[in-house]
TORKOL-133475 format. One record per residue (C-alpha): residue number from 1; residue in one letter; chain; x, y, z. Coordinates in steps of 0.1 Angstrom, whole numbers, plus 5000, padded with zeros to 4 digits. Example, Ala and Ser with C-alpha at 12.3 -4.5 7.8 and 13.67 -1.06 7.14 Angstrom:
<atoms>
  nr rest kette east north   up
   1    A     A 5123  4955 5078
   2    S     A 5137  4989 5071
</atoms>
This chain:
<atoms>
  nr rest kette east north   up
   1    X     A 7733  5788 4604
   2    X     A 7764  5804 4618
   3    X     A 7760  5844 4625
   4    X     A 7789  5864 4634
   5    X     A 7786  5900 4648
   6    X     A 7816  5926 4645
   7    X     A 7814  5948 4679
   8    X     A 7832  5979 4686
   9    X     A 7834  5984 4724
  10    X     A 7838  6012 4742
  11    X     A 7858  6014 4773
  12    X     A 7863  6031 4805
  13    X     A 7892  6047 4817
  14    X     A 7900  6013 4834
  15    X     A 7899  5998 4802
  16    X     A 7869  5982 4808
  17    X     A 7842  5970 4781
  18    X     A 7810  5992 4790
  19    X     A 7789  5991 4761
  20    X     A 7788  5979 4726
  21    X     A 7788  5992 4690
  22    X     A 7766  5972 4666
  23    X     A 7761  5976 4630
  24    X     A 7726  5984 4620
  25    X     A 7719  5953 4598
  26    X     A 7736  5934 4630
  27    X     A 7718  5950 4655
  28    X     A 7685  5943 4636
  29    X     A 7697  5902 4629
  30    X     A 7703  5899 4668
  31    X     A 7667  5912 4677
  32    X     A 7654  5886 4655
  33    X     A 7673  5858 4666
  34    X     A 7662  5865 4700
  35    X     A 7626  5869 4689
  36    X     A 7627  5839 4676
  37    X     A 7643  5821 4705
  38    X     A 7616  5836 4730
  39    X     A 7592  5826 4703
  40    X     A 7609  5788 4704
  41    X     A 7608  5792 4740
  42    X     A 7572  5796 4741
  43    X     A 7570  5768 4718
  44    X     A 7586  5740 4740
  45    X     A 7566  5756 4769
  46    X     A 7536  5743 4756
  47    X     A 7544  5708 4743
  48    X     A 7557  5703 4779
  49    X     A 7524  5714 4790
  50    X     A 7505  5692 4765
  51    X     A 7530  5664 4772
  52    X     A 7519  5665 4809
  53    X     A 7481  5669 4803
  54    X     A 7482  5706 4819
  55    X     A 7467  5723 4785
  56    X     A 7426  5730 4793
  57    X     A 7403  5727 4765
  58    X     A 7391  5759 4744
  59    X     A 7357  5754 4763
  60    X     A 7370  5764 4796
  61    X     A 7387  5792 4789
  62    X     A 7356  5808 4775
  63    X     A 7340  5803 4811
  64    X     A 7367  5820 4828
  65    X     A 7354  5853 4827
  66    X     A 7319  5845 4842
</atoms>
């Protein structure tokens, strides 16, 4: 999948770039590609963790608040 976003920038007097313009329908698309990548994140966190025997069993973490 290949996403392009158009930006407008706007500049100081310098000329340099200090914030960004988005489209709406862009703006929303971004948010949900980097949900998704903190979500994948996540993800690969935890088959590392299973890979490495780290994970407790459910059984465990039931007793942690005793």
């Amino acid at each position: 999948m290949h996403t392009m976003f158009h930006e407008k920038f706007v500049t100081n007097r310098n000329g340099k770039r200090t914030a960004v313009i988005l489209d709406i329908k862009e703006y929303t698309k971004m948010l949900s590609l980097l949900e998704e990548a903190r979500i994948l994140k996540i993800v690969q966190e935890g088959e590392k963790e299973y890979h490495e025997h780290k994970l407790k069993p459910i059984r465990s973490l039931s007793e942690l608040g005793k």
